[in-house]
C-alpha positions, -999 to 999 in steps of 0.1 A, spaced: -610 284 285 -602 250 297 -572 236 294 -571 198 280 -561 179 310 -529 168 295 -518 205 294 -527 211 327 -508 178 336 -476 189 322 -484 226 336 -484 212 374 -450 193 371 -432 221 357 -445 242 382 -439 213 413 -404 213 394 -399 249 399 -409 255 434 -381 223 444 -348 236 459 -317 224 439 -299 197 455 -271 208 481 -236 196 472 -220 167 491 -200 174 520 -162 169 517 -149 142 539 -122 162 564 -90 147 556 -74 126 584 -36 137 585 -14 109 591 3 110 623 40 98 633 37 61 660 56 49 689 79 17 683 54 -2 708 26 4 684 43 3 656 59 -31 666 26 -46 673 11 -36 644 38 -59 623 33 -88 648 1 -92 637 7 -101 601 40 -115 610 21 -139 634 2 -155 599 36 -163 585 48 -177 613 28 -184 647 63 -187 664 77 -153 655 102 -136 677 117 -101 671 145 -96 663 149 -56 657 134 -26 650 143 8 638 128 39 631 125 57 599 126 94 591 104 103 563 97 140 551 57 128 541 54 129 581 73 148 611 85 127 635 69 138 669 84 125 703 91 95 707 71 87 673 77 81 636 59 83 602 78 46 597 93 17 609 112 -13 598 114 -45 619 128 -79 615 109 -113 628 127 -149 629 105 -180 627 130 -203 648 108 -233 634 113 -222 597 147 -213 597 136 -176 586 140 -142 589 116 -117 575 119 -77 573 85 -60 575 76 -19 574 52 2 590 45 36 575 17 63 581 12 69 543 24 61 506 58 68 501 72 69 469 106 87 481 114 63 508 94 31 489 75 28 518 33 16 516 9 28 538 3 2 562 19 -30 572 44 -41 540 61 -77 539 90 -87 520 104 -124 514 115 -144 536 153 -152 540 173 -181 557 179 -174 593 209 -193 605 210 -178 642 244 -156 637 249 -124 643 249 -97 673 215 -94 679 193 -123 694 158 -129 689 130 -122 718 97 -123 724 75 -92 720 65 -97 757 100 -82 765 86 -48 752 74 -32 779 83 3 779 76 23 750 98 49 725 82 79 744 94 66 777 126 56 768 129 88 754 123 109 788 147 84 802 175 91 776 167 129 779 172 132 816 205 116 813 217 134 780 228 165 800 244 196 783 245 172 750 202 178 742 208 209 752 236 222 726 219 203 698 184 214 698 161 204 670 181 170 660 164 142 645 165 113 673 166 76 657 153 46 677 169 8 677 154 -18 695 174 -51 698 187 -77 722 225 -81 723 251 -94 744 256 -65 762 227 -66 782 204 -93 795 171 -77 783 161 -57 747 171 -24 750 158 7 735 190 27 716 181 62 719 201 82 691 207 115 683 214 117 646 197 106 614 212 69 618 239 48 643 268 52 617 262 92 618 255 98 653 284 105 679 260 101 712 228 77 724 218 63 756 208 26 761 173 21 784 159 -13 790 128 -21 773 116 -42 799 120 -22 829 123 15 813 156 19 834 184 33 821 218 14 810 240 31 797 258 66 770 277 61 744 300 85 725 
């Protein structure tokens, strides 16, 4: 018996329907993890937008943050905060660098600005160019370490803080290398020349 050729019509689809393999599932992206920065990289990453705001920014410091969201690594950080001057402008301006969101530290992933403030030139640390940074935090750390002595060695595992500035006490930026979670709890750090990676001098 023939079939009407509607019937027949439907018939092939559902069996060309049939015979198809179901559609394999997307592929998951693999995650990137965020990873910790050197103060070099970190630094330039700021200069960048800090250049639109003002095309004669100098720096004027930057610290490293400790943030649980990413282990610091060494010679790296999971964030950073930095302060430009515009000498033109009259302004200062604070700007962070982290690796991800932050809501327990308030920290955006990213580059993040905040306002500008007046800049009247006072203060212990003097403005520089970013030229000045030549040697990096993972230098300057190797540097600090082989003059820390029996000081590394008894206090294994602590968090090491990084403060780049340019005071009085010496006549390039210097890299602060501290042991501790910030200047005001740490009892030992070693100065070492941002310019020239050399070291300068321990404090206790």
């Amino acid at each position: 018996m023939k079939l009407p050729w509607f019937a027949a019509a439907i018939l092939g689809l559902l069996l060309i329907s049939c015979s198809e393999q179901p559609a394999a599932p997307p592929e998951k992206k693999a995650e990137v993890k965020p990873e910790p920065v050197t103060g070099q990289s970190a630094l330039f990453k700021m200069y960048q937008v800090a250049r639109a705001w003002a095309s004669d920014c100098q720096v004027l410091k930057l610290a490293s943050l400790h943030i649980t969201d990413v282990p610091d690594a060494p010679g790296k950080a999971g964030a950073w905060e930095g302060t430009f001057v515009s000498p033109s402008r009259s302004e200062a301006r604070t700007y962070n660098w982290s690796a991800v969101d932050s809501v327990e530290s308030n920290l955006h992933k990213g580059v993040f600005q905040t306002a500008a403030q007046p800049y009247s030139g006072s203060g212990t640390s003097k403005p520089f160019l970013i030229a000045a940074v030549k040697t990096d935090t993972d230098a300057a750390l190797e540097t600090a370490k082989a003059k820390a002595g029996d000081y590394d060695t008894k206090h294994p595992g602590m968090p090491i803080t990084f403060l780049l500035e340019e005071t009085q006490k010496f006549p390039d930026p210097a890299w602060r290398v501290i042991w501790g979670e910030s200047l005001g709890t740490s009892g030992f750090s070693i100065f070492v020349d941002a310019m020239t990676g050399g070291y300068l001098t321990t404090m206790h």
